[in-house]
C-alpha positions as CSV (number, residue, x, y, z in Angstrom):
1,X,12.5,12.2,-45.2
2,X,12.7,8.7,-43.1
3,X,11.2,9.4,-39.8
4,X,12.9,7.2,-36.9
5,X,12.2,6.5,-33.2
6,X,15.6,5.9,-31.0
7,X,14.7,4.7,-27.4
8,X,17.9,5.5,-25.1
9,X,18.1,7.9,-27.5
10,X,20.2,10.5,-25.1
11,X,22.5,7.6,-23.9
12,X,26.1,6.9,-25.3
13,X,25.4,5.0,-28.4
14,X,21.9,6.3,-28.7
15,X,23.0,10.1,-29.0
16,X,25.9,9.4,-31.4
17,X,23.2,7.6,-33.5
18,X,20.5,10.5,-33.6
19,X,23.8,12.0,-34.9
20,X,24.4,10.1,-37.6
21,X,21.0,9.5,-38.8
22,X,20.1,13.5,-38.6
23,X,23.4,13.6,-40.9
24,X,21.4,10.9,-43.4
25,X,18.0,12.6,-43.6
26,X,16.2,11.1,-40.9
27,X,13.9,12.8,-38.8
28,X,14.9,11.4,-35.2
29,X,12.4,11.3,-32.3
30,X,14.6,10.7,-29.3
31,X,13.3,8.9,-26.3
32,X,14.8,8.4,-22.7
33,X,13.9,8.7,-19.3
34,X,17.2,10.0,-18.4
35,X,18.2,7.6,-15.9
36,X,21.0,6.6,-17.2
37,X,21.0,9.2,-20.4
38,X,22.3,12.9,-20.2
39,X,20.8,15.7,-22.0
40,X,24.2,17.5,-22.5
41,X,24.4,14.3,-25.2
42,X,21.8,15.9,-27.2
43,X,22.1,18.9,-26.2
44,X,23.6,20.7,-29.7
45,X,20.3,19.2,-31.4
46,X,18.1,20.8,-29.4
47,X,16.1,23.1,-31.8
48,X,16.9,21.1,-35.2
49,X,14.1,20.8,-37.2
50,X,15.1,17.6,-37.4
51,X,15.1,16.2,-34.2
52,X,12.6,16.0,-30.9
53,X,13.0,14.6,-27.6
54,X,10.5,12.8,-25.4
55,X,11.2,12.0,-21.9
56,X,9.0,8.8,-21.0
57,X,10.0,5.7,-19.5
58,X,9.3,3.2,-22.4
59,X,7.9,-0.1,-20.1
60,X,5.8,2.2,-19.0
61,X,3.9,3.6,-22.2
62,X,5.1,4.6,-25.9
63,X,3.0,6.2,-28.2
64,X,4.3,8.3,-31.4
65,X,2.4,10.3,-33.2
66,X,2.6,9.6,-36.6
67,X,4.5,7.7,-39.3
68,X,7.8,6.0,-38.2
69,X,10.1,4.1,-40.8
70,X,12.6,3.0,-38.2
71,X,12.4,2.2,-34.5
72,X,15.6,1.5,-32.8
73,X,15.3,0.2,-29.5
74,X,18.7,1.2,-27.2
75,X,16.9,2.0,-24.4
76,X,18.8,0.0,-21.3
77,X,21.4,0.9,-18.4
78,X,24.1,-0.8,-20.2
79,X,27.3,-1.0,-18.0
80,X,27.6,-3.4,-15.0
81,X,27.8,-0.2,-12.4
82,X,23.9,0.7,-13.7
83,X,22.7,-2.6,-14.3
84,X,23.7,-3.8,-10.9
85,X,22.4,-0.6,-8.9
86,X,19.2,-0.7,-11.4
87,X,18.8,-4.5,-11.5
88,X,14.9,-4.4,-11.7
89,X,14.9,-1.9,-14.4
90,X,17.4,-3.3,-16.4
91,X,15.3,-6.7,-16.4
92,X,12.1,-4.3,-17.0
93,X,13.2,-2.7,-20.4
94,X,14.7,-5.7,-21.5
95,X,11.3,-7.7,-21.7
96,X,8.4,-4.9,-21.2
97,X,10.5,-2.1,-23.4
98,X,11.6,-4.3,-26.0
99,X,7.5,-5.8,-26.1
100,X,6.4,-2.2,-26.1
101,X,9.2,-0.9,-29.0
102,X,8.2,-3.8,-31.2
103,X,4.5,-3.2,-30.6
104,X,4.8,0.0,-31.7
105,X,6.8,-1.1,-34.9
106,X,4.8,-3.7,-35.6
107,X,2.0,-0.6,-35.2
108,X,3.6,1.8,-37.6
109,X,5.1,-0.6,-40.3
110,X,8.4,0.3,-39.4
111,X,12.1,-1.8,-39.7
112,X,13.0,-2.1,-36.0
113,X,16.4,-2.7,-35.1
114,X,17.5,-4.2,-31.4
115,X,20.6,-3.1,-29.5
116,X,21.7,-6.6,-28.0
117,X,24.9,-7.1,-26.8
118,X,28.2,-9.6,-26.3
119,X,27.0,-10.4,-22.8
120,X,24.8,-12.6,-24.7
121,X,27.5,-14.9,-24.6
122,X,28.5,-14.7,-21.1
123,X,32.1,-16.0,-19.8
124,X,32.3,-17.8,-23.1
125,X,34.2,-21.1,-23.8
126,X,34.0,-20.8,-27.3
127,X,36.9,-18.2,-28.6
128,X,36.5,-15.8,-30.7
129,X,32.6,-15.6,-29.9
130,X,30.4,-16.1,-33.6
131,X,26.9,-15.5,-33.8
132,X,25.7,-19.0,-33.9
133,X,27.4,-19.7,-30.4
134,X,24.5,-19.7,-27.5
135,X,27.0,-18.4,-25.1
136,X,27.9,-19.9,-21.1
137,X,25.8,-17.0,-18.7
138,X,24.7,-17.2,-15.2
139,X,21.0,-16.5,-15.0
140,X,21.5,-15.8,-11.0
141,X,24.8,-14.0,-11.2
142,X,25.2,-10.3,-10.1
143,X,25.4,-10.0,-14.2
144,X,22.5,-11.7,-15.1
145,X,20.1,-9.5,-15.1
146,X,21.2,-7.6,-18.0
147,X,22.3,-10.7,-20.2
148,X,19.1,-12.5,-19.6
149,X,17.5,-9.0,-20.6
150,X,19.2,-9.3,-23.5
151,X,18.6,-12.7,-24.5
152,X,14.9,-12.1,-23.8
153,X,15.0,-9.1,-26.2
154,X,16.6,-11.4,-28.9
155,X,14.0,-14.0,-28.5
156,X,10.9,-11.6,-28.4
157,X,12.3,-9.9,-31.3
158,X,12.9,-13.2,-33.6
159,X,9.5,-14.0,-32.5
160,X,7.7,-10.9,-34.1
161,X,9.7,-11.6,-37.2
162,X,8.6,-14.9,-37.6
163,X,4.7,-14.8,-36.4
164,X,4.3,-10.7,-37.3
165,X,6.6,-11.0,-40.2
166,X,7.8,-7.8,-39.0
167,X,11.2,-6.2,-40.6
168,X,13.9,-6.8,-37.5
169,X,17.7,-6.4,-37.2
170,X,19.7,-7.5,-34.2
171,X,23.1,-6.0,-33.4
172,X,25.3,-7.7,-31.0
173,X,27.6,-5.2,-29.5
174,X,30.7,-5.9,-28.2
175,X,33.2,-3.0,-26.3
176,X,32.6,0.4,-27.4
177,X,34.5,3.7,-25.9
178,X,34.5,7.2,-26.9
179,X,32.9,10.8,-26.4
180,X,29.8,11.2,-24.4
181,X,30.7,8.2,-22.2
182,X,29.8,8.9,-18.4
183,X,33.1,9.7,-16.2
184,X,31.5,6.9,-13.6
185,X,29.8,4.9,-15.5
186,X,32.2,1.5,-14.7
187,X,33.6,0.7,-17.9
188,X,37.2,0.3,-18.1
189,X,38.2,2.9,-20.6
190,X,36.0,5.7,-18.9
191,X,37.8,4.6,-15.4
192,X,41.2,4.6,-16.6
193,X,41.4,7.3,-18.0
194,X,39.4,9.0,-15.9
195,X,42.0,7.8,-12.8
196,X,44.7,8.8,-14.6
197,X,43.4,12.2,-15.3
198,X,42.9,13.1,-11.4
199,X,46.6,11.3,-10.9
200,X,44.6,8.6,-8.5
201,X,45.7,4.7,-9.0
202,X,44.2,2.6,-12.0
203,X,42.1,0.4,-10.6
204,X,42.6,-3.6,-12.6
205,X,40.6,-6.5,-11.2
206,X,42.3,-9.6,-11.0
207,X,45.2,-9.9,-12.4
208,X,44.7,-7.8,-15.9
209,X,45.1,-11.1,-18.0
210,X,41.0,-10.9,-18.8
211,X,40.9,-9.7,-22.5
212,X,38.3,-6.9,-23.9
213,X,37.9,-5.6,-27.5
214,X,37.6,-2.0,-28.0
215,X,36.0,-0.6,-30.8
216,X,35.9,3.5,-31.0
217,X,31.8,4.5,-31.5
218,X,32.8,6.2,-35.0
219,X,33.6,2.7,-36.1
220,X,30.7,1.2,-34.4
221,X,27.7,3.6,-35.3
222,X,28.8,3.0,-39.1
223,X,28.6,-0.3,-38.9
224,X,25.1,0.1,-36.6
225,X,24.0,2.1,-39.7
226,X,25.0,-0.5,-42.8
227,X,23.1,-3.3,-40.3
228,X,20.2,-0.9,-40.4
229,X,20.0,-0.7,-43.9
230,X,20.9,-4.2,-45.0
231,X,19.1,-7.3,-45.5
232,X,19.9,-9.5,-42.5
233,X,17.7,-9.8,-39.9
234,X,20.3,-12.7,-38.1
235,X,22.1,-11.1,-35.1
236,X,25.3,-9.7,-36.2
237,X,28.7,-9.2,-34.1
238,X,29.5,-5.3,-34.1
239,X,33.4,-4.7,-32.6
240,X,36.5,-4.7,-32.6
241,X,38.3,-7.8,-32.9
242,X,41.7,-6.6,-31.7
243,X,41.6,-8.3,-28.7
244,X,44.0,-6.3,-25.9
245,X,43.8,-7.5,-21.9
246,X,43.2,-5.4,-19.6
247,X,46.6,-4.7,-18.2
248,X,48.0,-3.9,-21.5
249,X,44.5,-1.2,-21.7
250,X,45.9,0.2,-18.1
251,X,49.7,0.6,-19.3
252,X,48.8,2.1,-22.3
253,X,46.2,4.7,-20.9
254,X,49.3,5.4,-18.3
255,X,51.6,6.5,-21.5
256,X,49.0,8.9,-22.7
257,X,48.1,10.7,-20.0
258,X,51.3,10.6,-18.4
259,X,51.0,11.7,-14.4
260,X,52.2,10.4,-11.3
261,X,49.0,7.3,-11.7
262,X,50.4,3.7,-11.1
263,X,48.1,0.1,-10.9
264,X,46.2,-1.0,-8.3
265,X,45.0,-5.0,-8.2
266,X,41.4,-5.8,-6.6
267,X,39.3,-8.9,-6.8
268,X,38.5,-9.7,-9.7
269,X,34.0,-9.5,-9.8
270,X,31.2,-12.8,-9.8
271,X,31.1,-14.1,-13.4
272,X,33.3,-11.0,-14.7
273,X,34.6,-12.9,-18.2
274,X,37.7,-14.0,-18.7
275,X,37.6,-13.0,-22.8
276,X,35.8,-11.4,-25.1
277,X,36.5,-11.2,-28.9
278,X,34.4,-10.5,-31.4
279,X,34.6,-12.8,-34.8
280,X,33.5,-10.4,-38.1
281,X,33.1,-12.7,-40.6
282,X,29.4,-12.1,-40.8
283,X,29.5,-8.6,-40.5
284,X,32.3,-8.0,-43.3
285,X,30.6,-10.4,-45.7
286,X,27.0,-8.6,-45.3
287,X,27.3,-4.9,-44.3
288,X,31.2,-5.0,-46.0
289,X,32.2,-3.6,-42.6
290,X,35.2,-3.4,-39.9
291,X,36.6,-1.2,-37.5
292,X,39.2,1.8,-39.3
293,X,39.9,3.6,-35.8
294,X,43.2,2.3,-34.2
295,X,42.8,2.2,-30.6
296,X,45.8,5.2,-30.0
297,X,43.4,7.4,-32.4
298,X,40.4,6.6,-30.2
299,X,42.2,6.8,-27.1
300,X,43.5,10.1,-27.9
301,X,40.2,11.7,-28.9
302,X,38.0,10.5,-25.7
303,X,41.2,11.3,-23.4
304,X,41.0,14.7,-24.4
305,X,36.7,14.7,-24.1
306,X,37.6,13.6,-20.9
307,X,40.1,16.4,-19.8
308,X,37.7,18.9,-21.0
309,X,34.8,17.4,-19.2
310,X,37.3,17.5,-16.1
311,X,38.1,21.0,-16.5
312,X,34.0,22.2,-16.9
313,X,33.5,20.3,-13.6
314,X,36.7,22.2,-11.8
């Protein structure tokens, strides 16, 4: 039985993975410091025999006692709402967390995998973004302290690869909606349809032209999983490349959940980007993966998550 570390491990994506990997055999040792993380995530796996969770604040320490086979390292407020009001700890587990969750899989012998991100890129000028582009982001920008994390954690964790010659895998991940997502966490998809849930105005900065690609976190996790087990240690684009803007997102969400909701235009944010597509190629030849989940299907499912968390909250 493969023992694996996930750090973040109650977040979003983290808690969809200790999911998944419980499903495969795995013993999962989740980590988080609950910051940005929720225990309700994990919450049904409390009491497996195959799963543990650790709260601890990995730039702080992190120790495991113990073999590990796999370290995933997730661990990072991930949506510009956190990373702005937690700027200094965004930056921290970035550098010191990603140091610390290498060190320790460097320690233990164990394939790491990093959870990087399409910010990499930045506001891009290249379009669709591929993984050998080396993006357009603004180190100073209200953003930049979570893409430079990023791009520090990609660097450091080429670097062990090549002087450690320890097993790595870098995911790049672009959009990703579904269950478990916070209500106010910022992103677009939890907004909307949270707005339109309470009736109140969707809220669309700028003028809704800026494009985003969605990929359901069924889709995604797969495709995190096929990256774990492969061969490539090159970072690898993980989305959706249907490529919708914003507006369309907003008039669509509007059809679905029906209500009395209409638009409302604000500023559009410092360095917010203008598009952001994932290109595949890499991702289809080597893991033999795309997205399955059309975005109504995905819609659907975390509209009605989010009427039921609405309703426990009432």
């Amino acid at each position: 039985m493969p023992r694996t570390l996930i750090t973040g491990g109650a977040g979003f994506l983290g808690s969809h993975l200790c999911d998944r990997l419980i499903e495969e055999g795995h013993q999962v040792i989740c980590l988080d410091n609950l910051i940005t993380g929720q225990m309700d995530n994990v919450a049904h796996l409390i009491g497996h025999d195959a799963f543990r969770f650790i709260k601890l604040d990995v730039t702080e320490h992190l120790y495991i006692d113990g073999p590990l086979d796999y370290v995933l390292h997730f661990a990072s407020p991930a949506s510009p709402v956190d990373y702005q009001r937690l700027p200094i700890q965004t930056l921290k587990v970035g550098s010191l967390g990603t140091h610390k969750a290498l060190g320790l899989a460097k320690a233990k012998g164990a394939r790491f995998l990093l959870a990087s991100t399409s910010e990499v890129y930045g506001d891009p000028l290249v379009h669709p973004q591929r993984e050998e582009y080396w993006g357009n982001v603004n180190p100073v920008g209200p953003r930049g302290v979570y893409d430079e994390a990023k791009r520090f954690a990609e660097a450091m964790t080429m670097a062990y690869h090549r002087y450690h010659g320890l097993d790595t895998r870098i995911a790049r991940i672009f959009n990703t909606y579904g269950p478990r997502m916070r209500p106010a966490d910022g992103r677009v998809v939890s907004n909307f349809i949270n707005q339109a849930l309470r009736g109140e105005p969707l809220t669309v900065y700028g003028d809704g032209s800026q494009t985003r690609s969605f990929c359901h976190v069924s889709d995604l996790v797969e495709g995190l999983y096929r990256l774990l087990m492969s061969d490539e240690v090159n970072p690898v684009n993980l989305g959706n490349p249907k490529e919708f803007t914003v507006l369309d997102l907003a008039h669509m969400v509007l059809k679905m959940v029906g209500g009395p909701s209409t638009i409302e235009f604000r500023s559009l944010p410092l360095d917010d980007p203008r598009v952001r597509q994932p290109d595949i190629g890499l991702a289809r030849v080597t893991l033999g993966w795309e997205p399955k989940v059309q975005i109504t299907e995905g819609l659907a499912l975390t509209i009605e998550y989010f009427r039921q968390q609405l309703m426990k909250s009432c």
